[in-house]
C-alpha positions as CSV (number, residue, x, y, z in Angstrom):
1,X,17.9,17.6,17.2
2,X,18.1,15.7,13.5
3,X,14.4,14.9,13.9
4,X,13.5,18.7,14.4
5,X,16.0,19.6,11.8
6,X,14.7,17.8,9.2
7,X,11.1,18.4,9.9
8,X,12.2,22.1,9.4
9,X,13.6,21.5,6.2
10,X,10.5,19.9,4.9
11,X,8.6,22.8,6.0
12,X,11.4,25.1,4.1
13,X,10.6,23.0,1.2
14,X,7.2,22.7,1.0
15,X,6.8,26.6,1.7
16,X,9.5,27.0,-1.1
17,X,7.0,25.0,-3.4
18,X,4.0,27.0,-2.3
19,X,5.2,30.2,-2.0
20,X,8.6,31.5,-3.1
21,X,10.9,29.6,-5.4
22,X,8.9,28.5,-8.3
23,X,12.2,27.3,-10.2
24,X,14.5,26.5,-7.2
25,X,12.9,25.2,-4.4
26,X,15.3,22.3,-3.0
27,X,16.7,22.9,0.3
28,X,19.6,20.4,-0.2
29,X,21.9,19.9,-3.0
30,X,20.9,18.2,-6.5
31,X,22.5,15.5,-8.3
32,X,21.4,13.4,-11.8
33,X,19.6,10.4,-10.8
34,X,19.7,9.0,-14.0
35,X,23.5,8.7,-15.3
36,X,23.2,6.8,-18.7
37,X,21.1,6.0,-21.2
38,X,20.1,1.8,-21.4
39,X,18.9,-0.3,-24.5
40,X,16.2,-2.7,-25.1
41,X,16.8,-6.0,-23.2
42,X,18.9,-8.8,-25.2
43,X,17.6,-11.9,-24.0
44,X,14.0,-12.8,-24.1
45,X,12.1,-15.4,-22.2
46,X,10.3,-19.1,-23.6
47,X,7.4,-18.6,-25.6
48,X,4.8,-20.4,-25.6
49,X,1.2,-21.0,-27.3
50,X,-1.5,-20.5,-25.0
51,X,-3.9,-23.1,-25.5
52,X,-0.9,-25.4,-24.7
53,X,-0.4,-24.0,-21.4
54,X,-4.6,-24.0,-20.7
55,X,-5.2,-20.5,-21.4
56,X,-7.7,-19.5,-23.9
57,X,-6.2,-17.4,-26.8
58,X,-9.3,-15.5,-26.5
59,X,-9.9,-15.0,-23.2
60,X,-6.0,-13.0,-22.9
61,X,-7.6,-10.8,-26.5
62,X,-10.8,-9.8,-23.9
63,X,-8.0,-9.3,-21.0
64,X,-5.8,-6.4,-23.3
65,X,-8.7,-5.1,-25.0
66,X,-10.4,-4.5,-21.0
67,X,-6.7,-3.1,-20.2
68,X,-7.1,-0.5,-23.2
69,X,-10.5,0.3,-22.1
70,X,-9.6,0.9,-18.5
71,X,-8.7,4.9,-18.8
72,X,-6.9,4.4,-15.3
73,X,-4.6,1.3,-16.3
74,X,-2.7,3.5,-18.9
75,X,-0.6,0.1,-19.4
76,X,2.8,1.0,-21.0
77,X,3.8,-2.7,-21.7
78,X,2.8,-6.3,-20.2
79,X,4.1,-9.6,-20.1
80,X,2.4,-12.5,-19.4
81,X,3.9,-16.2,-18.6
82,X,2.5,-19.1,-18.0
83,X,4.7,-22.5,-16.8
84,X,7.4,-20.2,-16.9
85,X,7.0,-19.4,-21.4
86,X,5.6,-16.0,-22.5
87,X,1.8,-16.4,-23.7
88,X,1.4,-12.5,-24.5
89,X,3.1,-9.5,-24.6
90,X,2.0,-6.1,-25.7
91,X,3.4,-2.5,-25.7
92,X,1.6,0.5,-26.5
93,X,3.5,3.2,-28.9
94,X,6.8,4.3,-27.7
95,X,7.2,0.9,-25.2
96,X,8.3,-2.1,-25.5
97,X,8.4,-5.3,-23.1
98,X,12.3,-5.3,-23.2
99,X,12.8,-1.5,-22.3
100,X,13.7,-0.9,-18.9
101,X,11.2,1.4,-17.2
102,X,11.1,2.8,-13.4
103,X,10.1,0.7,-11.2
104,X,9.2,2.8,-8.5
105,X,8.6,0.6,-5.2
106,X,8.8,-2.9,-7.3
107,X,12.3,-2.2,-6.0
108,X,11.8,-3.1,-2.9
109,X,11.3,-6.3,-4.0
110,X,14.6,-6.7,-5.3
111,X,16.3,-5.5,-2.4
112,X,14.3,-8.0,0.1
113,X,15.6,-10.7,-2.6
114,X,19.4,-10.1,-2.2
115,X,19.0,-9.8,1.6
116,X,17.2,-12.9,1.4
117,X,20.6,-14.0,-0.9
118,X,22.7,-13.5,2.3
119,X,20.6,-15.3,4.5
120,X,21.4,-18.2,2.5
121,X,24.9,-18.0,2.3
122,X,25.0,-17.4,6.7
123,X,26.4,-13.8,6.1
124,X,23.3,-12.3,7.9
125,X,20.1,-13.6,9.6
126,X,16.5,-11.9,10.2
127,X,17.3,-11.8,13.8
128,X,20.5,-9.9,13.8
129,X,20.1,-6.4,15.3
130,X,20.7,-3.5,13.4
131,X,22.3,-1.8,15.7
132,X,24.8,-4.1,16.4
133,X,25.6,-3.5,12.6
134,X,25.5,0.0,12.4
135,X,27.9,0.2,15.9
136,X,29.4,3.9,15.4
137,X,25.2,5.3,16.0
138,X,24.1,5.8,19.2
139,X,19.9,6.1,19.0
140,X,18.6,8.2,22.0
141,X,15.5,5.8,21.8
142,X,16.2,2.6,23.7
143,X,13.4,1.2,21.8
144,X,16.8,1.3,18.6
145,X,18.2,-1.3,20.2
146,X,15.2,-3.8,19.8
147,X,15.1,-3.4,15.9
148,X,16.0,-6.7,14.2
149,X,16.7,-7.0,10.2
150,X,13.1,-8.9,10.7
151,X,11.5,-5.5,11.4
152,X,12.8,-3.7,8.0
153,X,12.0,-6.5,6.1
154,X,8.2,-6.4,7.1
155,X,7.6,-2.4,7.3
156,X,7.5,-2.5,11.6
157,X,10.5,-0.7,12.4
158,X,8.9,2.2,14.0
159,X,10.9,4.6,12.9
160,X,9.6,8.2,12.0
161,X,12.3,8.8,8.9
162,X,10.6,8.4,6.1
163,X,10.8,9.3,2.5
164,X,10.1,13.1,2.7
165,X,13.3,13.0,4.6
166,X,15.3,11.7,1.7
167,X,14.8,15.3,0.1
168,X,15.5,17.2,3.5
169,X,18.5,15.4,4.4
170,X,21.4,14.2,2.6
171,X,22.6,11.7,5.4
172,X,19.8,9.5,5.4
173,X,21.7,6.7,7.4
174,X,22.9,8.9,10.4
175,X,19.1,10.6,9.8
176,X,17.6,7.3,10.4
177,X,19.2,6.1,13.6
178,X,19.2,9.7,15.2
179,X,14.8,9.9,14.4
180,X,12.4,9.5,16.8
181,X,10.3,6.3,16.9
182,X,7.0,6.2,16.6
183,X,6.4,2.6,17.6
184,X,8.3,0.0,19.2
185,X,10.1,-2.3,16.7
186,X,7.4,-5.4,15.1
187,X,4.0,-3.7,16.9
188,X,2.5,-2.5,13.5
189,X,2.8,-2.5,9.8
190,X,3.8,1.2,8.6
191,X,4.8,1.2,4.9
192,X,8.3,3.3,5.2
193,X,11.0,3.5,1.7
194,X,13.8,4.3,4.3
195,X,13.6,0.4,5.7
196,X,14.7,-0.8,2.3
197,X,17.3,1.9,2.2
198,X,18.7,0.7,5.7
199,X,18.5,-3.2,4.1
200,X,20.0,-2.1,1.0
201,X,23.0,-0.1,3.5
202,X,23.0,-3.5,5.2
203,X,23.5,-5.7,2.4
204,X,26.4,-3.1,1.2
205,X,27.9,-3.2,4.6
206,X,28.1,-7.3,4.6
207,X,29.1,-7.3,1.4
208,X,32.5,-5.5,1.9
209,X,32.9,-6.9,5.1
210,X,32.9,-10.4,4.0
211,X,33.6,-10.5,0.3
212,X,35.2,-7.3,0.0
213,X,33.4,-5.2,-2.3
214,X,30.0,-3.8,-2.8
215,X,26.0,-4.3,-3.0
216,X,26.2,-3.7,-6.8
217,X,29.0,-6.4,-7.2
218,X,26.5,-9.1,-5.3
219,X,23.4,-7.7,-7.1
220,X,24.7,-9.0,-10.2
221,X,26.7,-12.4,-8.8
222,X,24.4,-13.6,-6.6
223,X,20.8,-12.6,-8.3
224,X,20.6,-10.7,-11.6
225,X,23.4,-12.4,-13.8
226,X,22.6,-16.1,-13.2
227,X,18.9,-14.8,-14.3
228,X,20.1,-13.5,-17.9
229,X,18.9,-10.3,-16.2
230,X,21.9,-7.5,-17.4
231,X,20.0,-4.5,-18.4
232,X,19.4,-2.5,-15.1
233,X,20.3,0.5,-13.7
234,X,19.9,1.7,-9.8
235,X,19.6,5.3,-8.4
236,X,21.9,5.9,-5.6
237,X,21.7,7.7,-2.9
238,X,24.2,11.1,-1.4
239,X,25.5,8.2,0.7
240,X,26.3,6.1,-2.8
241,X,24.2,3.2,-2.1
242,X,21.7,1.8,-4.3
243,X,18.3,3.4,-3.3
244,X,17.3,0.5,-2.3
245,X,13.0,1.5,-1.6
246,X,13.0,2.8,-5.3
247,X,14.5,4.0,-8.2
248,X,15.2,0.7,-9.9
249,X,14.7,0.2,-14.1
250,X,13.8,-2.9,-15.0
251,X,12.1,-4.3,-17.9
252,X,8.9,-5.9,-18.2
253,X,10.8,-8.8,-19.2
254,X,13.3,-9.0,-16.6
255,X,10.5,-8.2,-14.1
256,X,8.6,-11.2,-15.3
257,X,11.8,-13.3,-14.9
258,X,12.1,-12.1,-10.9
259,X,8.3,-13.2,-11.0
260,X,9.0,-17.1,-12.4
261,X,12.4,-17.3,-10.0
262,X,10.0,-16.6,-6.7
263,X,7.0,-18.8,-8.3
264,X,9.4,-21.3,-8.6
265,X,10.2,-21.4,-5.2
266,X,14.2,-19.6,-5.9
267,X,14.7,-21.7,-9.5
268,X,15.2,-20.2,-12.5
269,X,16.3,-22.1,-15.7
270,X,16.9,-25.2,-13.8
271,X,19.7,-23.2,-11.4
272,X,18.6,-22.1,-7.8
273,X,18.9,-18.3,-7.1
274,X,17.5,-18.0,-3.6
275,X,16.7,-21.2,-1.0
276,X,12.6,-22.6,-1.2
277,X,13.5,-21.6,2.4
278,X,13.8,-18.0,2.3
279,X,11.4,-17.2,-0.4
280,X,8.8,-18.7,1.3
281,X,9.2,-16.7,4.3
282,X,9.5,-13.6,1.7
283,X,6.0,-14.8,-0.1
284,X,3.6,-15.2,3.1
285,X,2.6,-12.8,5.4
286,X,4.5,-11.7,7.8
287,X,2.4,-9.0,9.6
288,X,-1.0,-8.1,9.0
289,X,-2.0,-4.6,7.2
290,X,-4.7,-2.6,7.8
291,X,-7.8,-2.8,5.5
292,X,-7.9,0.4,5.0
293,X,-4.3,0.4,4.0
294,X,-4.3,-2.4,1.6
295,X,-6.3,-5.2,0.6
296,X,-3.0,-7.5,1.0
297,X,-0.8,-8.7,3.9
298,X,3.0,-8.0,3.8
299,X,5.9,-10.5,3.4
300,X,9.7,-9.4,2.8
301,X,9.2,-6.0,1.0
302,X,6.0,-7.6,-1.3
303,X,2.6,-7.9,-0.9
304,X,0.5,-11.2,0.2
305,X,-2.8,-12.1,-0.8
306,X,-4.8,-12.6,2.4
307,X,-7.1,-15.6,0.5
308,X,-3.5,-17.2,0.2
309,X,-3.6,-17.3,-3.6
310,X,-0.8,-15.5,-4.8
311,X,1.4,-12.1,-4.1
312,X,2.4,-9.1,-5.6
313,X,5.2,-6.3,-6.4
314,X,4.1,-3.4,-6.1
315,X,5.2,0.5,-7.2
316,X,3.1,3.3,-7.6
317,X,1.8,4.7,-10.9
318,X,0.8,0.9,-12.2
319,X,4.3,-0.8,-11.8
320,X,3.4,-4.7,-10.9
321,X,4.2,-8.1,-10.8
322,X,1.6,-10.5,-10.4
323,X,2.2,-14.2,-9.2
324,X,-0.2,-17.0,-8.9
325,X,1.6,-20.5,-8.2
326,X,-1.3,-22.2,-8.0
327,X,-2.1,-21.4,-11.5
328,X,1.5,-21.2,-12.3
329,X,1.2,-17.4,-13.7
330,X,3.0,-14.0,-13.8
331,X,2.3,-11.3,-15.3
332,X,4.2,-7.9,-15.2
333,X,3.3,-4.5,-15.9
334,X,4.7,-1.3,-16.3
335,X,2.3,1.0,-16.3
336,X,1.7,5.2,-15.8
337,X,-1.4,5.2,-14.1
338,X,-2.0,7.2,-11.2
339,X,-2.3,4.5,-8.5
340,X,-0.2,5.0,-5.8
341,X,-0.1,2.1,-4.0
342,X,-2.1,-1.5,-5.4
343,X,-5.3,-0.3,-5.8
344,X,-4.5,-1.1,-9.5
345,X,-8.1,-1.4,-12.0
346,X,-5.1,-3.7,-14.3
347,X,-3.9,-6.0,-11.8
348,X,-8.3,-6.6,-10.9
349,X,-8.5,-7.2,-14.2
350,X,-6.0,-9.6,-14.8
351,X,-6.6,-11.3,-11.8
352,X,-10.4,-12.0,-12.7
353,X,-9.4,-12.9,-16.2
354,X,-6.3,-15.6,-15.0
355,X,-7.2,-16.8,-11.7
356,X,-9.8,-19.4,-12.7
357,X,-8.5,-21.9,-15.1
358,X,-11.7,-21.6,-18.1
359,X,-12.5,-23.3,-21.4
360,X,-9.4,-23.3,-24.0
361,X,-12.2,-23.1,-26.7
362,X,-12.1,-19.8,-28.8
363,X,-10.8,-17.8,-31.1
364,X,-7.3,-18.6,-33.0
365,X,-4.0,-17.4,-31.5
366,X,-3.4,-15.1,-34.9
367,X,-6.0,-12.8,-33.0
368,X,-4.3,-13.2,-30.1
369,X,-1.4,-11.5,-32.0
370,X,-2.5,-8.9,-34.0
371,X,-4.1,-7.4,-31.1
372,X,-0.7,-7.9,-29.2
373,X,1.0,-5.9,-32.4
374,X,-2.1,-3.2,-32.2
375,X,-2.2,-2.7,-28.5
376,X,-2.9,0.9,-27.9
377,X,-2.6,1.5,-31.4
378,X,-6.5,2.0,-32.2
379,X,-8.1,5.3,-31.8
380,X,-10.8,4.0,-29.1
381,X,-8.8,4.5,-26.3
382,X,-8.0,8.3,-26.9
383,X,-10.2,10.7,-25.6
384,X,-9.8,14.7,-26.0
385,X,-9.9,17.2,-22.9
386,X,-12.3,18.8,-24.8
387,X,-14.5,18.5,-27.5
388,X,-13.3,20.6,-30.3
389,X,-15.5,21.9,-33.3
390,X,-15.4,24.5,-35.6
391,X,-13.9,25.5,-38.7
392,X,-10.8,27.3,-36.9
393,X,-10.1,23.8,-35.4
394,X,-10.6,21.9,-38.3
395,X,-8.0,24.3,-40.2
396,X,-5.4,24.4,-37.0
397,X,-5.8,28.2,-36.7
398,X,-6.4,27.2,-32.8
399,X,-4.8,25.0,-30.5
400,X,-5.7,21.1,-30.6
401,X,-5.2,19.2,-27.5
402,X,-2.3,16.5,-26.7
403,X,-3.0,12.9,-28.3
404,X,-5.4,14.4,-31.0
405,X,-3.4,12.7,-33.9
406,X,-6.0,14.3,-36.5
407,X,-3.6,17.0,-37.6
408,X,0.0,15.7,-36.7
409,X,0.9,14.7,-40.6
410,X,0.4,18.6,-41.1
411,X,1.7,20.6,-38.0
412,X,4.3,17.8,-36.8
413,X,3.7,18.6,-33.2
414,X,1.5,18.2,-30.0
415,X,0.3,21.8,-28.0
416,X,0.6,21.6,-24.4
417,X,-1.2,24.0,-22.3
418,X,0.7,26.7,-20.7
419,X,0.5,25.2,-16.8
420,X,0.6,21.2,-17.1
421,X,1.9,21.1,-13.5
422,X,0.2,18.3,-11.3
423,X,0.2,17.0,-7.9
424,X,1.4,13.8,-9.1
425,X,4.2,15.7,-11.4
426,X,5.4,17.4,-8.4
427,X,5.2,14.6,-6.1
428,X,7.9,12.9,-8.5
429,X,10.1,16.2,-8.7
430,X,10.0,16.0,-4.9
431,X,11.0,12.2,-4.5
432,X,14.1,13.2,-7.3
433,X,14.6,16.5,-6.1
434,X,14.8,17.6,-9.2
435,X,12.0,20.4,-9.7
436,X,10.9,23.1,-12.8
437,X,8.1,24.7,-14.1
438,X,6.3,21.7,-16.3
439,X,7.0,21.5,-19.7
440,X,6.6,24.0,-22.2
C-alpha cells in the first residue's frame, strides 16, 4: 500500500536523521527550492500621518519599542496601515518592509484567495467533488468520494497525508487520494498543508482546462497584478505546481496589500479583486477549532477571531497578517520567532495596542520616525549566551559569542559554535529536504 509505503519512508528518514547519515539523510531525490534571487519591492503603499487616521503617534512608538523588548517576537520587519495608508513601518538590520521574505503557511492564504477567484468567475464551486476532478484516482476509502472543495478549504478533509509525506514521497497527488482517511470528509478541523496543495492542483487543473494555461498565469491575472503586487516567487512541488500550503515570498508590503484587499471586502485601489461574496465566506468561521489547538476559528485557509473582531494569516516562525475591519487596520509581520502556529507574543501585542481606538494626544510623529529608522538598531535588545569577562575576552584571545558587536570593527566576523543544530533548524531542512550539518 502507498500509506504503508510512505510511512516506511518517514521512518527511513527520521532513523537516517538520528542514526546513520549525518550529511545525507533524504530518502527521495533533492531539488533547489529557491531558483532566483528577487529585489526589494517597487511600488509602495499610501502613507499616511497617524494622528489623521486616529492613532496616537505615541502609542505605535510604545507598540515597536514592546515588539523589540519581546525576545520571542524577533520581528524582522512590520507594516502597519490604517484606512488603507501606511502609518508605520520598521525593519530591523538586514530587513526591509519591501523585501520578500518566506511566508511559510501565510501562503495558504493566498491559495484560498485564487480558489476563491474561480468561484467568482463559475469555473469551480465549494461544492464540487474532488473526485470528480481528479477522475483517473480511484480512492479505496468510499468516504473519497464525499470530499467537496468545501472540506480543503476549511482543514476537514480527513485525510491522513500530511506534510511529512511531502519529503517521503515525490507524488504527493497520487499519495493523497491513495491515503487512508482518518475522518469522514467536514466532521473535524485537522490543520493539513497537503489540502492547500490539492486546492492549489485544483486551481492548476481548472485553469488549463478552461483558459488554457496554468495556476501561475492566473495567480498573477486574476489576483497579484491588478494589486501592484509583482515581486513574488513560489516553491513548486516534484509534480510542478505551486506548493500551494507554503513556500511563498512575499513582502511585508505586499502582504499588507493582500490584508487591505480582504478588509475591503475584495477592493483594492478602487478595482474589485475577489466578490464581497466570497471573501466573506473566506473571513468567518467555517468550522470550529479546538481550544487547545488554537485560540481562533477557521475560514478558507485563515484564521477567525472567535469574538468576531477580526482574522488572521498565519505561518509559523512569526509570519502574520493582522486584520481588524472594525477598526479599519492591518498590520503585517515577518518575523523569525519560534512560534509555530499563532501563539504569536507580537500579534498580542499589537492587538492590545490597536484594537481600542485611544486618545490621539502624545508625543510628535518625528518620534514616531526615528524609532521606525532605529528599530532594532539599539543595543537593548541584544543579549549574550553568556556573560563574558576577563582580560582574554576583552583582548579577543577567546571566542565571543554571535551578536556581541563589541569587537566586530577589529576581528570583522561573528564565531559560531561548533554544533548550532536545532530542532527548529532541522524541522526546516526536513520540510525543504534539503539537510547539512549547521553552519560552520
Amino acid at each position: 500500500m502507498i500509506m504503508e509505503n510512505y510511512k516506511k519512508k518517514a521512518i527511513d528518514l527520521i532513523s537516517n536523521l538520528l542514526l546513520e547519515y549525518k550529511y545525507d539523510p533524504t530518502v527521495v531525490a533533492y531539488y533547489p527550492a529557491k531558483t532566483r534571487i528577487m529585489k526589494n519591492d517597487r511600488r509602495a503603499l499610501p502613507v499616511g500621518t497617524p494622528q489623521v487616521h486616529g492613532i496616537p503617534s505615541g502609542g505605535l512608538v510604545d507598540l515597536l519599542r514592546s515588539l523589540e523588548n519581546e525576545p520571542r517576537a524577533n520581528v524582522h520587519s512590520i507594516v502597519i496601515v490604517k484606512d488603507g495608508a501606511v502609518i508605520a513601518k520598521a525593519a530591523a538590520p538586514g530587513y526591509s518592509t519591501t523585501m520578500p521574505h518566506l511566508s511559510h503557511s501565510m501562503s495558504k492564504t493566498v491559495t484560498g484567495m485564487l480558489i476563491s477567484a474561480l468561484f467568482d468567475r463559475g469555473s469551480l464551486a465549494p461544492t464540487d467533488k474532488v473526485t470528480d476532478i481528479f477522475s483517473e484516482f480511484t480512492p479505496k476509502d468510499e468516504r473519497f468520494y464525499k470530499m467537496t472543495v468545501k472540506h480543503l478549504l476549511t482543514m476537514s478533509s480527513g485525510v491522513a497525508f500530511a506534510e511529512v509525506g511531502s519529503v517521503t514521497e515525490s507524488e504527493w497527488t497520487r499519495a493523497f487520494f491513495e491515503s487512508e482517511m482518518m475522518f469522514a470528509p467536514g466532521e473535524k478541523f485537522n490543520y493539513n498543508s497537503m489540502n492547500s496543495y490539492i486546492l492549489m492542483r485544483i486551481a492548476d487543473r481548472i485553469a488549463r482546462r478552461v483558459w488554457g494555461t496554468d495556476a501561475d498565469v492566473v495567480l498573477k491575472e486574476f489576483l497579484l497584478a491588478p494589486m501592484g503586487i509583482d515581486n513574488w516567487f513560489w516553491e513548486k512541488s516534484p509534480e510542478g505546481v505551486y506548493k500551494g500550503g507554503w513556500g511563498l515570498y512575499l513582502s511585508a508590503e505586499s502582504w499588507a496589500r493582500l490584508g487591505v484587499m480582504m478588509m475591503q471586502g475584495g477592493i483594492f485601489g478602487g478595482r474589485r479583486i475577489l466578490s464581497e461574496e466570497s471573501v466573506k465566506s473566506a473571513t468567518s468561521a467555517a468550522i470550529s477549532v479546538p481550544p487547545e489547538i488554537s485560540p481562533y476559528d477557521y475560514g478558507h485557509q485563515l484564521w477567525v477571531e472567535r469574538d468576531g473582531g477580526g482574522f488572521l494569516f498565519n505561518g509559523m516562525l512569526g509570519q502574520n497578517v493582522w486584520i481588524c475591519p472594525k477598526r479599519k487596520i492591518v498590520v503585517a509581520i515577518m518575523a523569525g520567532s519560534c512560534e509555530l502556529m499563532q501563539g504569536s507574543p507580537a500579534v498580542s501585542l499589537i492587538r492590545e495596542a490597536l484594537s481600542k481606538k485611544g486618545d490621539i494626544a502624545g508625543r510628535a510623529s518625528r518620534d514616531l520616525e526615528k524609532k521606525c529608522k532605529d528599530f532594532f538598531t539599539s543595543s537593548e535588545w541584544i543579549t549574550l549566551h553568556a556573560p563574558l569577562r576577563g582580560l582574554p575576552y576583552l583582548l579577543g584571545l577567546k571566542n565571543r559569542t554571535p551578536f556581541d558587536k563589541a569587537l566586530l570593527p577589529l576581528i570583522d566576523k561573528y564565531v559560531f559554535p561548533t554544533n548550532n543544530l536545532g530542532i527548529l533548524p532541522s524541522f526546516v531542512s526536513v520540510m525543504q529536504n534539503n539537510y547539512g550539518c549547521g553552519i560552520e
